[in-house]
ZALUM-303524 format. One record per atom (N, C-alpha, C): y, z, x; residue number from 0. Coordinates in nm, 4 decimals. Layout:
<atoms>
atom yy: Y zz: Z xx: X num: NUM .
...
</atoms>
This chain:
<atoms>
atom yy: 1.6226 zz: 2.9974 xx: 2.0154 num: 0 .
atom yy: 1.6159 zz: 3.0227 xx: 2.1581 num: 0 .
atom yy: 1.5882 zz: 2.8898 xx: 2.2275 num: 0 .
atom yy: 1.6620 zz: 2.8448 xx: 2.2894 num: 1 .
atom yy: 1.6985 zz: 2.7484 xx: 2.4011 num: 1 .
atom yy: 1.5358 zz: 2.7192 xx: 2.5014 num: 1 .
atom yy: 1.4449 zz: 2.5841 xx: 2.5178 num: 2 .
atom yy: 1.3516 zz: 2.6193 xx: 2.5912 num: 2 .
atom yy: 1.3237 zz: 2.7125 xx: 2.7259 num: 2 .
atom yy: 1.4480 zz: 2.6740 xx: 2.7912 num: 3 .
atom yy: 1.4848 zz: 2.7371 xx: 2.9287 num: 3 .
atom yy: 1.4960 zz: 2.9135 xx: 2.9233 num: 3 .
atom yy: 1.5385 zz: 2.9400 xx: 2.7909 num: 4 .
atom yy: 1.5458 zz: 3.1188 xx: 2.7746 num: 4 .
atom yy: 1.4027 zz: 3.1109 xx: 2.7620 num: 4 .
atom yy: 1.2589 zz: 3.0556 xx: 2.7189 num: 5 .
atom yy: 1.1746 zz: 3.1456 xx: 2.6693 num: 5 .
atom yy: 1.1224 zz: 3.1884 xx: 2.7727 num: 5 .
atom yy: 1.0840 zz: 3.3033 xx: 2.7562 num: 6 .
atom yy: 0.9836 zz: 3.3972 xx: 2.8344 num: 6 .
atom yy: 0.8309 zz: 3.3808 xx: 2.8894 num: 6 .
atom yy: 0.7855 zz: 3.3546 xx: 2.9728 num: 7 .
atom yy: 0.6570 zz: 3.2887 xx: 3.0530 num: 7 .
atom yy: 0.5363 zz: 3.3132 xx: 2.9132 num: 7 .
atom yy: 0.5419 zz: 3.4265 xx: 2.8652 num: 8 .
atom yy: 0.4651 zz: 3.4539 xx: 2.7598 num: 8 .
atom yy: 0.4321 zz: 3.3654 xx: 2.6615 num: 8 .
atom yy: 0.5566 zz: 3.3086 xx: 2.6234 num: 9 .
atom yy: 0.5606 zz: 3.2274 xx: 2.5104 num: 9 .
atom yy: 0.5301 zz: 3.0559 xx: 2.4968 num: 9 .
atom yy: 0.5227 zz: 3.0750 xx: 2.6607 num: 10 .
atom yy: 0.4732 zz: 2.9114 xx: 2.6656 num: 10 .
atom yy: 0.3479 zz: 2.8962 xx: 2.6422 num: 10 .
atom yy: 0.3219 zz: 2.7849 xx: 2.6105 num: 11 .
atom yy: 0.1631 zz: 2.7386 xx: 2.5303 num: 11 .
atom yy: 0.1405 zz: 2.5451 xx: 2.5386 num: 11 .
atom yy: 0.1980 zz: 2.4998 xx: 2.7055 num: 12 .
atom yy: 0.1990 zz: 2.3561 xx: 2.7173 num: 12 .
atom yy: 0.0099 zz: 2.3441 xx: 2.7323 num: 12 .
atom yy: -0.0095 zz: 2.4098 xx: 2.8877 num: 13 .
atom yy: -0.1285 zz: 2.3600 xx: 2.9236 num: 13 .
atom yy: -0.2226 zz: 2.4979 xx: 2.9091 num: 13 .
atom yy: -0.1893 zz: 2.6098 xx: 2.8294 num: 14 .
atom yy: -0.2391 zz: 2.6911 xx: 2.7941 num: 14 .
atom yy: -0.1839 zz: 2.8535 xx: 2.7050 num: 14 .
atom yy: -0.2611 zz: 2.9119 xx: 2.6295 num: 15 .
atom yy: -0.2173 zz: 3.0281 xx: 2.6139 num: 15 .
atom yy: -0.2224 zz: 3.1439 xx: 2.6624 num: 15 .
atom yy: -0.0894 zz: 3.1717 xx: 2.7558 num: 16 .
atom yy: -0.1145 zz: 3.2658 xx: 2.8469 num: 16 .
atom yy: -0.1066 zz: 3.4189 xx: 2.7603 num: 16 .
atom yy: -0.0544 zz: 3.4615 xx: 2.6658 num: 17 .
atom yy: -0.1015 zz: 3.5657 xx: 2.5872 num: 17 .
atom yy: -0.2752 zz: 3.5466 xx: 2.5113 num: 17 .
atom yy: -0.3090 zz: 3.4684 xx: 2.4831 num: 18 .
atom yy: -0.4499 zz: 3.4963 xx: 2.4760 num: 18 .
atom yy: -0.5146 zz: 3.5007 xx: 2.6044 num: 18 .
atom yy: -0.4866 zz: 3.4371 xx: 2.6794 num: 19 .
atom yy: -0.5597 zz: 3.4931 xx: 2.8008 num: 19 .
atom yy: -0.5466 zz: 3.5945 xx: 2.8349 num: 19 .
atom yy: -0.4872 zz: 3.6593 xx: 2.8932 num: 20 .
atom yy: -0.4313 zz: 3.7882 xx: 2.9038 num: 20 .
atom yy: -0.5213 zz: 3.8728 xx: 2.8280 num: 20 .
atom yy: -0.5160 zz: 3.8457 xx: 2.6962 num: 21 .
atom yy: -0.5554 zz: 3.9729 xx: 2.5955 num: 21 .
atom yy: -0.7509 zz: 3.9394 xx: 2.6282 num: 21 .
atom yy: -0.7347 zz: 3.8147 xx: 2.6394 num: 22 .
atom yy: -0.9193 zz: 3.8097 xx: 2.6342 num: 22 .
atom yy: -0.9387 zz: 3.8665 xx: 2.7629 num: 22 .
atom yy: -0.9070 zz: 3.8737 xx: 2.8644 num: 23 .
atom yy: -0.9292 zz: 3.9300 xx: 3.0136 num: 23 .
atom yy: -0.8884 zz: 4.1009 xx: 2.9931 num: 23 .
atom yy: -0.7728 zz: 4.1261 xx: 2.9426 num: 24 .
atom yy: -0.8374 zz: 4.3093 xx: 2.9183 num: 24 .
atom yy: -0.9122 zz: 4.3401 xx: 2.8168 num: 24 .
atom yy: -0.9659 zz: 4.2568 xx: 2.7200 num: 25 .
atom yy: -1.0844 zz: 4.2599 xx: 2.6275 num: 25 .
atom yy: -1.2349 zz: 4.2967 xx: 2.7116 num: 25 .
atom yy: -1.2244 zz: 4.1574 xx: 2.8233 num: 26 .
atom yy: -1.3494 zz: 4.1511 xx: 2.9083 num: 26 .
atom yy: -1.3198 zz: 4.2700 xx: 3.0098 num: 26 .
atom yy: -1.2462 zz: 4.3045 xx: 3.0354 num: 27 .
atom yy: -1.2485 zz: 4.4174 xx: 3.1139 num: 27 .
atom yy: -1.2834 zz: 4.5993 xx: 3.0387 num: 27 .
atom yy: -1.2560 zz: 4.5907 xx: 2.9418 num: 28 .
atom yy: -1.3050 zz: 4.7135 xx: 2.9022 num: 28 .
atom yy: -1.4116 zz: 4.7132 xx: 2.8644 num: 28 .
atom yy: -1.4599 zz: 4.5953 xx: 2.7759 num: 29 .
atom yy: -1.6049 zz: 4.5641 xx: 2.7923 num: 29 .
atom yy: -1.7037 zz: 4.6233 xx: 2.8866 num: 29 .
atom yy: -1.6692 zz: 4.5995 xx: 3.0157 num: 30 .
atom yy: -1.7335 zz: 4.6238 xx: 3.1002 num: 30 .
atom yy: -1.7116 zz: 4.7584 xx: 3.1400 num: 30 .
atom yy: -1.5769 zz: 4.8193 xx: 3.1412 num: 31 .
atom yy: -1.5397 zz: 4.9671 xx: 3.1800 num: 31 .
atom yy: -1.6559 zz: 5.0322 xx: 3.0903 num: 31 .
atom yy: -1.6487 zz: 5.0430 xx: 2.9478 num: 32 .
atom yy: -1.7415 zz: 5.1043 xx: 2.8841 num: 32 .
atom yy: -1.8415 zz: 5.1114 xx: 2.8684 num: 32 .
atom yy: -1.9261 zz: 5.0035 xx: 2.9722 num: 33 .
atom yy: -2.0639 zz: 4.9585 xx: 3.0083 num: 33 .
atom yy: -2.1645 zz: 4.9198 xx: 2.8715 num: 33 .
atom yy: -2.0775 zz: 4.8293 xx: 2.8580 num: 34 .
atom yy: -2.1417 zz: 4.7697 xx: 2.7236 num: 34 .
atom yy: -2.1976 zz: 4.6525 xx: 2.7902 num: 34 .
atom yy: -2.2000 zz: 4.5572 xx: 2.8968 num: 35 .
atom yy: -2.2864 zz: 4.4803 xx: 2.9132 num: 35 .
atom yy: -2.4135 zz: 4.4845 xx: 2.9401 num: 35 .
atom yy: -2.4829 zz: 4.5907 xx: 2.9254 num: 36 .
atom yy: -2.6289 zz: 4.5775 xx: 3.0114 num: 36 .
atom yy: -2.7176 zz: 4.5743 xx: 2.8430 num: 36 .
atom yy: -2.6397 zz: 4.6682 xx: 2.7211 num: 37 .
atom yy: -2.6987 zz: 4.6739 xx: 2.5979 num: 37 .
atom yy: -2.6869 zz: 4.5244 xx: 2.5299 num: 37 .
atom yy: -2.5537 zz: 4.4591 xx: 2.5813 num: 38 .
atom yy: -2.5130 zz: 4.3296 xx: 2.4936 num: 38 .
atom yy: -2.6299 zz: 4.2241 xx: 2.5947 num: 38 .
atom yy: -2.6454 zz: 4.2284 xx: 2.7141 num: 39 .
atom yy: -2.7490 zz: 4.1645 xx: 2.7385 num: 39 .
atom yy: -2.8571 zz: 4.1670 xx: 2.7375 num: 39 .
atom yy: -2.9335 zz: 4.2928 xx: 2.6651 num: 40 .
atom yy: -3.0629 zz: 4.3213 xx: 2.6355 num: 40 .
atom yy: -3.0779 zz: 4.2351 xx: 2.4437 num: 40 .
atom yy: -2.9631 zz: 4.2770 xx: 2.3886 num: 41 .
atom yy: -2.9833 zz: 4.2255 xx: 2.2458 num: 41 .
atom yy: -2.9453 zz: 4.0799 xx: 2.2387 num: 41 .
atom yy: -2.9243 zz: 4.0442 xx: 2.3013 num: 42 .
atom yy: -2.8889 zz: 3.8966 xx: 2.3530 num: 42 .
atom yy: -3.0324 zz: 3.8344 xx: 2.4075 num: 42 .
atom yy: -3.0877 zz: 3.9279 xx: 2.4627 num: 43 .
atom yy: -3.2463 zz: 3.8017 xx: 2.4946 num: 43 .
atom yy: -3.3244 zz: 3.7760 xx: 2.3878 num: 43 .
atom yy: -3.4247 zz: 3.6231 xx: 2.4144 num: 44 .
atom yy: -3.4963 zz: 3.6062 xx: 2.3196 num: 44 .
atom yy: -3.5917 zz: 3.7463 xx: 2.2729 num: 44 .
atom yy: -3.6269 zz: 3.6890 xx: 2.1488 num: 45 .
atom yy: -3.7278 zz: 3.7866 xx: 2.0503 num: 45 .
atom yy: -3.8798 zz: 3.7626 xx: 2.1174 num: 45 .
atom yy: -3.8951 zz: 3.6331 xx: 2.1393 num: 46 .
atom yy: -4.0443 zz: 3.5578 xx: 2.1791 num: 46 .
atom yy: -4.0493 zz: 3.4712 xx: 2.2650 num: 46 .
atom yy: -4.1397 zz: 3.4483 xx: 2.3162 num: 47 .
atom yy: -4.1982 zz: 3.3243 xx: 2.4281 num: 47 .
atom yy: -4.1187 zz: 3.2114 xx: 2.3312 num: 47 .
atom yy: -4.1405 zz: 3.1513 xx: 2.2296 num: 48 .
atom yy: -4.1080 zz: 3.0592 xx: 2.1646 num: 48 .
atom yy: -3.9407 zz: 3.0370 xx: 2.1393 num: 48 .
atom yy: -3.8858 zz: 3.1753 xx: 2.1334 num: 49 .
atom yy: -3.7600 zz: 3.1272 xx: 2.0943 num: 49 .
atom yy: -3.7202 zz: 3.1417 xx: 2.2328 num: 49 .
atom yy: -3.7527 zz: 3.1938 xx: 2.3350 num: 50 .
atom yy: -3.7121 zz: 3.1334 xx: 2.4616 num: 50 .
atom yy: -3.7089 zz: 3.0399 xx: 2.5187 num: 50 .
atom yy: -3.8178 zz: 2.9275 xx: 2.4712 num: 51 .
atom yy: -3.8215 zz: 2.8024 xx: 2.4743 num: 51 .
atom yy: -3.7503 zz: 2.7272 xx: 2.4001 num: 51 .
atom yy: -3.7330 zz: 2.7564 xx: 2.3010 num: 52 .
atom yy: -3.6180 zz: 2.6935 xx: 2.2157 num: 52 .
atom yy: -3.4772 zz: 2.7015 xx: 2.3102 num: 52 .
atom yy: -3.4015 zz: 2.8247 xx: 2.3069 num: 53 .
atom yy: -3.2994 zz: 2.8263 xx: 2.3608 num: 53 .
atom yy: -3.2872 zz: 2.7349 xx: 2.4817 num: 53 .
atom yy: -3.4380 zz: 2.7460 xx: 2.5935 num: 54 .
atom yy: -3.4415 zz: 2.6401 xx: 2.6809 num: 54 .
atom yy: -3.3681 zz: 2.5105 xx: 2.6542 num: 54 .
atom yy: -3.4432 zz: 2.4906 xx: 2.5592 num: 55 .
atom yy: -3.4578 zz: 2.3481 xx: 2.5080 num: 55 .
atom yy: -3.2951 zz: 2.3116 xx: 2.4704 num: 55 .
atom yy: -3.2269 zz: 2.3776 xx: 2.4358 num: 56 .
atom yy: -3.0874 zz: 2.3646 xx: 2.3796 num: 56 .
atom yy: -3.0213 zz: 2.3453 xx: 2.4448 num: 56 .
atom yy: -3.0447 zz: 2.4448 xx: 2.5545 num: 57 .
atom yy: -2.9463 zz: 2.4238 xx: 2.7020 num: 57 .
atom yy: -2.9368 zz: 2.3294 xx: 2.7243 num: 57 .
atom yy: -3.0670 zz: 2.2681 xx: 2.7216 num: 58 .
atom yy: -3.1105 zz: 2.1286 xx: 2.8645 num: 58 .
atom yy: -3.0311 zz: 2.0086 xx: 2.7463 num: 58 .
atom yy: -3.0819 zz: 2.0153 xx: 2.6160 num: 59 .
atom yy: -2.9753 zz: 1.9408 xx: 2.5572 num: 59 .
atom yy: -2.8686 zz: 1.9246 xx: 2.5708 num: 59 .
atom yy: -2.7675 zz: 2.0998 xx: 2.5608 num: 60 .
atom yy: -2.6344 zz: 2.0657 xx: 2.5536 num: 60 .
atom yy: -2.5870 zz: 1.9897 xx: 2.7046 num: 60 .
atom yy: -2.6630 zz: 2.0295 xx: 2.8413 num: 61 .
atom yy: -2.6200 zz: 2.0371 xx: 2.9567 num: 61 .
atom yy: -2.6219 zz: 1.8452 xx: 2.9364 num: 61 .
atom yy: -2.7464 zz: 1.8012 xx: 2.8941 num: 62 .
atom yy: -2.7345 zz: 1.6613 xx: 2.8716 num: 62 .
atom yy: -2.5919 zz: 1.6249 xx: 2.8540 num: 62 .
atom yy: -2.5207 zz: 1.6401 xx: 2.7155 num: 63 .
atom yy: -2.4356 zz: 1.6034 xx: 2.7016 num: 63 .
atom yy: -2.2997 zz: 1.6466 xx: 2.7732 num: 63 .
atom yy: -2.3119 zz: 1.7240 xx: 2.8420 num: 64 .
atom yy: -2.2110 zz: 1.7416 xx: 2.8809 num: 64 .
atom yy: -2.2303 zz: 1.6326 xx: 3.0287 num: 64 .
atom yy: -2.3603 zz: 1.5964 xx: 3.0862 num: 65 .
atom yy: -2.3382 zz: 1.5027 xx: 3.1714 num: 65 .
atom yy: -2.2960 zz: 1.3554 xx: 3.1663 num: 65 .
atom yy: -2.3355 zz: 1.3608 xx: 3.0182 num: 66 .
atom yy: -2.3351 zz: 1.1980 xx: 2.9825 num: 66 .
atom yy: -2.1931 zz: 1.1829 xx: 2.9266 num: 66 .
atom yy: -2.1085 zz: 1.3141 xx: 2.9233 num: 67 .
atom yy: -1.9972 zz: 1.2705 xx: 2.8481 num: 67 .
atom yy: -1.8584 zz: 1.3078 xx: 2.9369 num: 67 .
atom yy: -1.9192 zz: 1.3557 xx: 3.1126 num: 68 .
atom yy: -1.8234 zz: 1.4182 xx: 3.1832 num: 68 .
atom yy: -1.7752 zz: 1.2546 xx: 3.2795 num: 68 .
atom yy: -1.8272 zz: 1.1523 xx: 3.2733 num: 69 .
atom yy: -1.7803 zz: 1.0512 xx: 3.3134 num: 69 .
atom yy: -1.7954 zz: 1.0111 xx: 3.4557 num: 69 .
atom yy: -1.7903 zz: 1.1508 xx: 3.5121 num: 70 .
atom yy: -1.8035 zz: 1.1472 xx: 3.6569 num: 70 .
atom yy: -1.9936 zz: 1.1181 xx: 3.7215 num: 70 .
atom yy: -1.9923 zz: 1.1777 xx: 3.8188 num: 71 .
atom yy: -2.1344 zz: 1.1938 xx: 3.8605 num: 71 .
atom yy: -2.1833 zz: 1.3022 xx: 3.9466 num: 71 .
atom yy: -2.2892 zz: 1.2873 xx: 3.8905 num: 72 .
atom yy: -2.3527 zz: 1.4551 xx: 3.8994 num: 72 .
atom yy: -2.4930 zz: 1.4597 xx: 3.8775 num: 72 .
</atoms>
């Protein structure tokens, strides 16, 4: 198949528009079935401590993502 025949689907230059697609009615039934309020309860920390941890990770990762986004911020 000729580039010009393929079908919008099948392109994959500056992204995959079939995984997107599929992850967005993924996230949408997700939510139809009201599974976020349980996935965000088992999702919080266990303890004061591992809440601080996770803190702590953030502020790390967020580090790097400042020191490595080039711009300013």
């Amino acid at each position: 198949m000729s580039d010009s025949a393929k079908s919008k689907d099948e392109i994959q230059g500056e992204g995959n528009y079939s995984a997107a697609q599929e992850y967005d009615e993924g996230v949408r039934e997700f939510v139809k079935r009201g599974k976020v309020k349980p996935a965000a309860e088992n999702a919080a920390p266990e303890s004061a401590e591992q809440e601080r941890e996770l803190s702590e990770a953030e502020e790390e990762g967020r580090s790097h993502a400042r020191s490595s986004s080039g711009g300013s911020q």
